[in-house]
C-alpha positions in Angstrom: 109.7 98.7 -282.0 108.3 101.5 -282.8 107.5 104.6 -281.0 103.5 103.9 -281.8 104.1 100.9 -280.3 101.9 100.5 -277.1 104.2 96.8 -276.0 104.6 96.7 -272.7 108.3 95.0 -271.7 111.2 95.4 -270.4 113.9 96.0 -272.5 114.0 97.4 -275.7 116.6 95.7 -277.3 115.2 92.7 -277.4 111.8 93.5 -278.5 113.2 94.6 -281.9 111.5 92.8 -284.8 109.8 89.1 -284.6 110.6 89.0 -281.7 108.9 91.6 -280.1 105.4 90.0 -279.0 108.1 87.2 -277.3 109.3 90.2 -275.2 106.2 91.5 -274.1 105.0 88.0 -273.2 108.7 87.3 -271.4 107.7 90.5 -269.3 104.5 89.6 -268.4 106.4 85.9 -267.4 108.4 88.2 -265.3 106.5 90.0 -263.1 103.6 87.2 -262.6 106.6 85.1 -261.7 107.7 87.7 -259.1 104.2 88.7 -257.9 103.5 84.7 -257.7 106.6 84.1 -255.6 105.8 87.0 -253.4 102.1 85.6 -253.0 103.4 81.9 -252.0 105.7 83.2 -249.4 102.9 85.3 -247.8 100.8 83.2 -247.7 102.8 80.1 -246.3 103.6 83.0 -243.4 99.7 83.5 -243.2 98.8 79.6 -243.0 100.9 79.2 -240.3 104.6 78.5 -241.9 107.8 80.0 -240.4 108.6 83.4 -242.0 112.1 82.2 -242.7 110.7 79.7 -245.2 111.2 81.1 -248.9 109.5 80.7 -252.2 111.8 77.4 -252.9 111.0 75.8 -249.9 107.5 76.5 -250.0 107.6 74.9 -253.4 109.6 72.0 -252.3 106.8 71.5 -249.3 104.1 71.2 -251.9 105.5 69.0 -254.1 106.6 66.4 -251.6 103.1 66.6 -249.9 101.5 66.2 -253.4 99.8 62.6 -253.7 100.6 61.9 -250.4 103.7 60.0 -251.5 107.0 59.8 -249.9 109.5 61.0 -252.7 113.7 61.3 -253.5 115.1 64.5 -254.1 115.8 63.8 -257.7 112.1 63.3 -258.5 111.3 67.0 -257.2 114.1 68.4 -258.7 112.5 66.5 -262.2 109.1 67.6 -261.3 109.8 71.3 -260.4 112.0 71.7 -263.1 115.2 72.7 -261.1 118.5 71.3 -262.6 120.4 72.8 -259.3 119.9 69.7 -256.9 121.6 71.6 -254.0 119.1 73.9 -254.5 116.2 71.4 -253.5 118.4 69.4 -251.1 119.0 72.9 -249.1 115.3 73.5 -249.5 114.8 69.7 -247.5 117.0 70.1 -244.8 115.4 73.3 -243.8 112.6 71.9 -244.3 113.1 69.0 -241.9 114.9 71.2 -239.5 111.7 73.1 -239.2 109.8 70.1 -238.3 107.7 70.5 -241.9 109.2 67.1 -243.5 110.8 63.8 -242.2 113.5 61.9 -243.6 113.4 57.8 -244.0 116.3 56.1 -245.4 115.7 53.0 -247.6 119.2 52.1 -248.8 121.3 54.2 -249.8 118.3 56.5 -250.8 116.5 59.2 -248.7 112.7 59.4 -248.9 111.1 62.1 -247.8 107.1 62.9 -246.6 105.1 65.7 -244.8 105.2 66.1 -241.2 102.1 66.6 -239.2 103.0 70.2 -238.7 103.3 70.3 -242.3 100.4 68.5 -243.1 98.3 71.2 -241.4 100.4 74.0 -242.8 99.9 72.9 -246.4 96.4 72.5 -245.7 95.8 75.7 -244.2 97.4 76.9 -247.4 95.2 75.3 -249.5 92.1 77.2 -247.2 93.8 80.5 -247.9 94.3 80.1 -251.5 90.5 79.5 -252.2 89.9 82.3 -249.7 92.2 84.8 -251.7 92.9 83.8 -255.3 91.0 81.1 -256.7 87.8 83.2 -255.3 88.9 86.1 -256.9 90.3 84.5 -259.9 86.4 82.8 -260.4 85.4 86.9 -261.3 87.6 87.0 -263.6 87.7 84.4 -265.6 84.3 82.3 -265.9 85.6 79.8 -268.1 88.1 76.9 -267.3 88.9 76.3 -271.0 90.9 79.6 -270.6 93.3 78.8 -267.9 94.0 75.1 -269.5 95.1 76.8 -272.6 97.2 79.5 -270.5 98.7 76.1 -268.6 99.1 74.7 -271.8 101.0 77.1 -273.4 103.4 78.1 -270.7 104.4 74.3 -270.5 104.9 74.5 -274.4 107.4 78.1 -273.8 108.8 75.8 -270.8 110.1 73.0 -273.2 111.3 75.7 -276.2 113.3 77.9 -273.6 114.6 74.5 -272.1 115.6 73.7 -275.4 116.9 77.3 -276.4 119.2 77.0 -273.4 120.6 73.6 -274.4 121.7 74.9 -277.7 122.6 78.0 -276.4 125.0 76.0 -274.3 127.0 74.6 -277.6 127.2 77.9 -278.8 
C-alpha cells in the first residue's frame, strides 16, 4: 500500500499487494457487520423485545418465524450459516424461556415456532425497520438492481471465505 494510497481498512499488513481492494472491502464487512448487529439489537429493544435478548437471538427469532414454519435447530444453524449448534440451541432456550418461541416434540426431534408474544415482537420489528432503515435507505439508493447485486455478491464472498477456511483447515 502505498502512502498515496487513500484505502480505507484496518490493517496494513494485509492490504499489501492484490490483495489490497479485499482489505478495504473486509473492513467495510466489518464495521457494517458491527453497526448491523448493534442496529438489530436496538431495535428488537425498541419493538418491544427484552433487552437481555442479543444480536444471535434476535437472529434466531427471525428465522424461525420466517415462513411461518415450525423448524429444527439444524435447519437454522444451515440457514444462518452458524456451524456452532450450541450457539443456536443456547439462542432457543432463551428464547423460549422468554416466552418468544415454543417447543413441540415430534420424536425424537424438537420443532420450534413463534409465540404470540413473539409474533407481535417480530412484527413490531418489521414496523420499525420500514420506519428507520428501509425509509431511509429508499434516499439513497433509487434503484433495486443495486442492492441485488450488493446481496449477490456478499453471498458469492460467503461461499469463497467458507471455502478459504476449509482449506485453511488442512493447512
Amino acid at each position: 500500500m502505498s502512502s498515496k494510497d487513500q484505502s480505507i481498512v484496518s490493517s496494513s499488513h494485509l492490504a499489501q499487494g492484490v490483495g489490497g481492494v479485499l482489505s478495504e472491502v473486509e473492513y467495510g464487512i466489518i464495521i457494517a457487520s458491527n453497526a448491523m448487529q448493534n442496529w438489530i439489537v436496538r431495535c428488537m429493544v425498541a419493538a418491544g423485545g427484552p433487552e437481555k435478548v442479543t444480536y444471535t437471538d434476535s437472529l434466531v427469532l427471525h428465522n424461525v418465524y420466517h415462513r411461518n414454519r415450525a423448524k429444527r435447530l439444524a435447519d437454522i444453524c444451515f440457514t444462518l450459516n452458524i456451524e456452532d449448534s450450541h450457539t443456536v440451541a443456547y439462542a432457543l432456550r432463551k428464547l423460549h424461556k422468554l416466552a418468544l418461541i415454543e417447543v413441540e416434540k415430534r420424536g425424537k426431534e424438537s420443532f420450534y415456532q413463534v409465540s404470540k408474544q413473539g409474533r407481535k415482537i417480530c412484527e413490531r420489528y418489521a414496523e420499525i425497520r420500514q420506519q428507520c432503515l428501509v425509509e431511509a435507505l429508499g434516499d439513497l439508493c433509487n434503484d433495486n438492481q443495486d442492492l441485488h447485486e450488493v446481496a449477490r455478491l456478499l453471498r458469492t464472498l460467503s461461499g469463497l471465505y467458507d471455502q478459504a477456511g476449509r482449506a485453511a483447515t488442512s493447512l
